[in-house]
N, C-alpha and C positions, 0 to 999 in steps of 0.2 A: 549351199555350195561353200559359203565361209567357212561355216562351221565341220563340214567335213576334210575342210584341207585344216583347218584347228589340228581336227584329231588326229591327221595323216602325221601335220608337223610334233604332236605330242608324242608322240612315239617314244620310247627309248630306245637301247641296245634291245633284240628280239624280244619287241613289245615284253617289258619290263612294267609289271603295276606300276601304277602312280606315287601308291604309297612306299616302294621298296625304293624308287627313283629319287624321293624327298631325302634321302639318308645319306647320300652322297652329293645332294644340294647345299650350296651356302655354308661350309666347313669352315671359311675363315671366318664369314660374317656372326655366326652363332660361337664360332668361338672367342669373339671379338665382346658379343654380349655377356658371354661367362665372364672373360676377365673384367669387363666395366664392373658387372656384377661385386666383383670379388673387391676389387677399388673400393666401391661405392660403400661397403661393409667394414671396411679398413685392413681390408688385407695388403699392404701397399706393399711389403718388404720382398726384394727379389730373392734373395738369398735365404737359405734353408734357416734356421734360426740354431742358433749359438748360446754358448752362458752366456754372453755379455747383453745386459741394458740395453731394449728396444723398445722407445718410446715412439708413438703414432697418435698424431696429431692430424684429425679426419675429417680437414678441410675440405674434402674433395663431395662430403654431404651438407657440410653446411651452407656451400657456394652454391650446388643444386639446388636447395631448395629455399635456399635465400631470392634464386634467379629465378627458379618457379613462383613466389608467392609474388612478384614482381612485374614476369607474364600475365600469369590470372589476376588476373586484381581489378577485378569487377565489368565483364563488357553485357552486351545484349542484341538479341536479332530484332532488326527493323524491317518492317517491307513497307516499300515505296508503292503506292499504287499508279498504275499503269498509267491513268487520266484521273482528271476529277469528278468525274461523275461518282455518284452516289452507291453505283453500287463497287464500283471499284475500291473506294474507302470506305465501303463496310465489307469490303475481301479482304485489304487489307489488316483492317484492326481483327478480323478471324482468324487468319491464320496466325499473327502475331501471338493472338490467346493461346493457339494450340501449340505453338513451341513453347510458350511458358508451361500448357499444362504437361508437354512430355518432358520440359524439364524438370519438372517437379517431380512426377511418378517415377522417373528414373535416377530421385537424386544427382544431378548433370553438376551442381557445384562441387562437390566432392570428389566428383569420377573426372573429373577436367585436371582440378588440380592434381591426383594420384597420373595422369596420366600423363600431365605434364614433368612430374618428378621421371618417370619413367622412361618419357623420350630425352631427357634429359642426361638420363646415365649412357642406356644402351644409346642412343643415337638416330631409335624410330618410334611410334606410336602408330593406332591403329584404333576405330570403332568400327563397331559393327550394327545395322539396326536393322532389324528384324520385326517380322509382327506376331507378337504371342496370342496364339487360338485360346488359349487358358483364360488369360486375363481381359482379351479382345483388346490389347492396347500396341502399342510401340513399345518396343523392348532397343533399348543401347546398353550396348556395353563396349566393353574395353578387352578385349582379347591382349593375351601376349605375343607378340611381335617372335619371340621365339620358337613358338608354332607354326610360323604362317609365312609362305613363298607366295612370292610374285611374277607373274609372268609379261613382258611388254614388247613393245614392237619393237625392231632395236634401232631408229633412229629417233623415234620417241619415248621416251622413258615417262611423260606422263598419260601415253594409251597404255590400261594393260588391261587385258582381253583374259585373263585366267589367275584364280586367288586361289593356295590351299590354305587350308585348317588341320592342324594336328594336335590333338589334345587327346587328352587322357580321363576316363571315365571309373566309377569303380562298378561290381555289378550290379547292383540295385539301381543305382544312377541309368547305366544303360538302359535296364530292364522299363526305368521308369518315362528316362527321354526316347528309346529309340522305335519300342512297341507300338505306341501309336501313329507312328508315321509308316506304320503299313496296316496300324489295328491288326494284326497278331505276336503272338509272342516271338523271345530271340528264339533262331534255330537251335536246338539241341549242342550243335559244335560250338557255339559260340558261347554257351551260358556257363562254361568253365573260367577258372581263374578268376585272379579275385581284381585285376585292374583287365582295361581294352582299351586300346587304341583306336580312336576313330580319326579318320582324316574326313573333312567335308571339302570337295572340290568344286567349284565355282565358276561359268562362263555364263555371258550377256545371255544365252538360251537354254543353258543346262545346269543340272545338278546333281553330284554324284557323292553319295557319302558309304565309304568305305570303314569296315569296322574288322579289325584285327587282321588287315592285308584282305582282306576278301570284302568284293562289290556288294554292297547293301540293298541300298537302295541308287535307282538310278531314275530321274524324272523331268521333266520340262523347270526352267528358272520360273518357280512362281512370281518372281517381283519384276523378270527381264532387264534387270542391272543385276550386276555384284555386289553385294550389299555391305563393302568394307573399303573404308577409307584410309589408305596406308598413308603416313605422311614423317615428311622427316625431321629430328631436330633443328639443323642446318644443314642444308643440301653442298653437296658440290657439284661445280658445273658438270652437267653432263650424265649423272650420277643415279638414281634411283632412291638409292639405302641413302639411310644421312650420318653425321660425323656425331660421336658424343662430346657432351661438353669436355668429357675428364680428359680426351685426349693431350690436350693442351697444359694440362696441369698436375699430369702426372709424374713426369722427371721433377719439374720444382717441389713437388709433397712428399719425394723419397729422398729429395736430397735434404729438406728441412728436418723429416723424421732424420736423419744421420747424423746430422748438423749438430741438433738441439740434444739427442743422445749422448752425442760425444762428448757437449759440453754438460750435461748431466754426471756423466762418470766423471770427468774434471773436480768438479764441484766436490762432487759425495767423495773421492782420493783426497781433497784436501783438507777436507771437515778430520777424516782419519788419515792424517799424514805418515808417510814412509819415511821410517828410520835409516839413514845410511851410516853404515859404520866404515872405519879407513882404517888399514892396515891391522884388522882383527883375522883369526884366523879362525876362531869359533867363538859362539855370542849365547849366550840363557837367561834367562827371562828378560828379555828387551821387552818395555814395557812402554807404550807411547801414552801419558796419562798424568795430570797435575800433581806436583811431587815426584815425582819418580826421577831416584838416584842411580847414575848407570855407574858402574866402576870400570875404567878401560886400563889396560897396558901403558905403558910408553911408550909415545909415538903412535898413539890411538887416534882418531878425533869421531866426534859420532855429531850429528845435526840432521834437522828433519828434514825431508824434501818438500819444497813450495814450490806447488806448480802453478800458482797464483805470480809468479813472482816476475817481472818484467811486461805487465798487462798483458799476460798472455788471454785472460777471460775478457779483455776487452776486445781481440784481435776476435775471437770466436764470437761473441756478441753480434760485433758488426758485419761478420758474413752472415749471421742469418735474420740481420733485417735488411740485407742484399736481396737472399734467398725471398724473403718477404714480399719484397716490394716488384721480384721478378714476378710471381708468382698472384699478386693483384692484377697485375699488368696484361698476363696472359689469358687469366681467366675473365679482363675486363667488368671487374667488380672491384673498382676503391676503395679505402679504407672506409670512408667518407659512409660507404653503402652498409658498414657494420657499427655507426652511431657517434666515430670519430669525427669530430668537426673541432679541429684545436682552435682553429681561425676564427670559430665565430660566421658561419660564412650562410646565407639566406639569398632566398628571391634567385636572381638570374648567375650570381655566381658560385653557388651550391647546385645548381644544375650544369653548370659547366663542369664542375668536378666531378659531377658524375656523369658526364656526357659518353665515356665509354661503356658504363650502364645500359644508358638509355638509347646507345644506338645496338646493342645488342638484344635487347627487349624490341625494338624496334623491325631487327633482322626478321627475329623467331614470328613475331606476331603478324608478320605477310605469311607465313606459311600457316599457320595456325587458323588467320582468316580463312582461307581457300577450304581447306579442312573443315571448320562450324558452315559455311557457306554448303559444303558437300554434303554433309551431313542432315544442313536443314532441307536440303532436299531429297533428302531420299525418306526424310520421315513424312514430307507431305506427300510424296509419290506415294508411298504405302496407303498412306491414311484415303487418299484418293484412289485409290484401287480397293480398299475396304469399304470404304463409306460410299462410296460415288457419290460425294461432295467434289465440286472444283476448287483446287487451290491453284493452279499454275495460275500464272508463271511462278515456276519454282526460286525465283531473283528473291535474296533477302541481303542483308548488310548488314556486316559485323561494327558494331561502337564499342568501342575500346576505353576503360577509364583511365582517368590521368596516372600517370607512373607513380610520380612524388606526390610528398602529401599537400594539398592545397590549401588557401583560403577560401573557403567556400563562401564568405560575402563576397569576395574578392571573384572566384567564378561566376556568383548569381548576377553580379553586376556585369560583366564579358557576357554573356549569353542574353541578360537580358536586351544589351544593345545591338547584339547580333541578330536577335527574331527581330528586333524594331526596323534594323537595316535592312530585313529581307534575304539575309545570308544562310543564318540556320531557320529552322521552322522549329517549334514550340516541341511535336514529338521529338527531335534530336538532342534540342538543348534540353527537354526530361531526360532522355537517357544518357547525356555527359553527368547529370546530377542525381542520377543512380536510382532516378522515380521506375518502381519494377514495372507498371502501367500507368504510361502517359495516357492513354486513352479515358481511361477509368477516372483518372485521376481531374481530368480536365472536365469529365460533364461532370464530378461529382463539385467543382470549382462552378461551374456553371448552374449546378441546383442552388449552391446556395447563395449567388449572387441572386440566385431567380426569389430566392424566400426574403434576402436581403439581410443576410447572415453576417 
């Protein structure tokens, strides 16, 4: 009954396809990702371009991915077991194995990072995990956010009952992904043209994958979740889609690019000074160059213009480390975070100076947890619908490594008093200290106390 009032309420204008309906969805928000896009590449200048000197200074990538490598910077999934009985903590350290081995097979350190640069520009991310019959394993990936609609209840924004996919195929590709999901070949009308559009549409019971406006296939949800995690860079209340970082820092990186042009052309004018001549009424070969004899009239005067002259390059200077320091400020990334430390400054007050850093690192990596948390479960959910192995409870726990860079005796020592206290346990403090298997690592620690190594 849910599912058919779903379908009543998907409806369009006189039942309109799903895929014709997609093209008049989300017009600001895809168009919001083009222009991050375009930002992000250093297209900053609003105005058509002109003869004059347009310099771009493409802070608005560096800050990205300066704030990305600062996110990622090294976490891990822990599961907690249930009790302590025996077999429960040999559930645990099993399922632990198998998210390291899918993040292995799917290279996840590298797709994490790209994907955080990603939600980063545009203002959302997205994975998807699936199980490839090919390989017989877990497949993630990272779809583009500009394919892909979401549909939610509308006083909760985090249910949502309906995902599309829109992507784009060439024909071999098609021929090669889509044939087998009915085991026969494309229809004759469709094996035209050299790209197709396929949209894959997505509910808790159903599956419907659409290829060039026309229904493909249509089938029960083999996994019975959606198997795409949408999540945002930084949400606003209330909000679904999330904000990108460059929002913020885009008036100050056009008006620095202005700034720093202006005072470029300043400069190169004065290097080649302009000749003013007074009371001439025609001038030949005025020549601006060491030695050069000018001959004037009476009541001539001729002298160069310096526009160097009354600090004026000082006045320009100091608005654009105005410009500057706005422009840190918004993006909450200090100088301090690009290697500047004039002060000398360590320990707890080198973190205070980047404490606008690290509570922005801090914002993102609540939403980023919920997100790996979603994630790791829907790849034991698969894995347990393939294997008919038990992994639930599907609960695992994101550890996060330290921001800044540490003293590592200086950690080994905090942690080691903390297992002593009873506060952390020995697999937590392994994973603040980046061991990939504390498990592993501990009976291999215990064999050779056992030989007496």
């Amino acid at each position: 009954m849910i599912e058919s009032l779903q379908r009543a309420l998907s409806r369009g204008p006189a039942d309109v396809p799903l895929p014709q309906q997609l093209a008049r969805l989300d017009a600001s928000r895809l168009r919001a990702y083009r222009e991050n896009l375009d930002f992000y590449h250093g297209q900053q200048w609003l105005e058509p371009r002109r003869r004059e000197r347009r310099i771009t200074f493409n802070y608005a990538k560096t800050i990205v991915e300066k704030t990305a490598s600062y996110v990622i910077s090294g976490f891990s999934s822990l599961v907690d077991p249930v009790d302590g009985s025996p077999e429960e903590l040999e559930r645990a350290r099993r399922v632990e194995r198998i998210l390291r081995e899918a993040q292995d097979a799917n290279n996840l350190d590298q797709l994490d990072f790209d994907n955080e640069i990603d939600c980063s520009v545009l203002g959302d991310a997205a994975y998807k995990v699936t199980w490839d019959a090919r390989e017989e394993r877990v497949r993630v990936s990272a779809p583009d956010v500009q394919g892909l609609y979401a549909w939610w209840l509308g006083d909760d924004p985090g249910r949502v009952w309906r995902v599309a996919s829109r992507y784009t195929l060439s024909r071999e590709e098609a021929e090669a992904f889509l044939a087998p999901l009915t085991e026969a070949p494309l229809p004759a009308e469709r094996q035209g043209g050299a790209e197709h559009t396929v949209v894959e549409v997505w509910t808790d019971g159903e599956f419907q994958l659409w290829l060039d406006g026309v229904l493909f296939l249509e089938q029960a949800n083999p996994y019975g979740f959606i198997p795409f995690v949408i999540y945002p860079n930084l949400r606003e209340p209330k909000q679904f889609w999330g904000v990108s970082d460059l929002e913020v820092v885009k008036e100050p990186l056009r008006e620095l690019n202005r700034a720093v042009s202006q005072l470029s052309m300043i400069l190169e004018m004065s290097g080649n000074p302009i000749a003013v001549l007074e009371n001439v009424t025609e001038a030949r070969d005025i020549a601006v160059q060491p030695g050069a004899v000018w001959e004037l009239p009476e009541k001539a005067r001729a002298y160069l213009l310096d526009l160097l002259q009354g600090g004026g390059v000082g006045l320009h200077v100091e608005y654009v480390n105005v410009v500057m320091r706005a422009l840190h400020d918004l993006a909450e990334v200090p100088r301090s975070a690009f290697g500047e430390n004039r002060q000398a400054l360590s320990g707890v007050a080198l973190q205070m100076e980047l404490d606008p850093l690290l509570k922005k690192v801090q914002r993102k990596r609540l939403i980023r947890s919920a997100a790996l948390r979603r994630r790791n479960e829907m790849i034991l959910r698969i894995l347990e619908q393939q294997t008919g192995e038990r992994l639930s409870p599907y609960r695992t726990r994101i550890v996060w490594g330290p921001v800044l860079p540490q003293d590592r005796s200086r950690l080994v020592e905090d942690e080691t008093r903390l297992v002593a206290a009873g506060i952390h346990s020995r697999r937590t403090a392994a994973g603040l200290l980046d061991v990939a298997d504390p498990d592993a690592e501990w009976e291999r620690w215990r064999e050779e106390e056992g030989r007496g190594e």
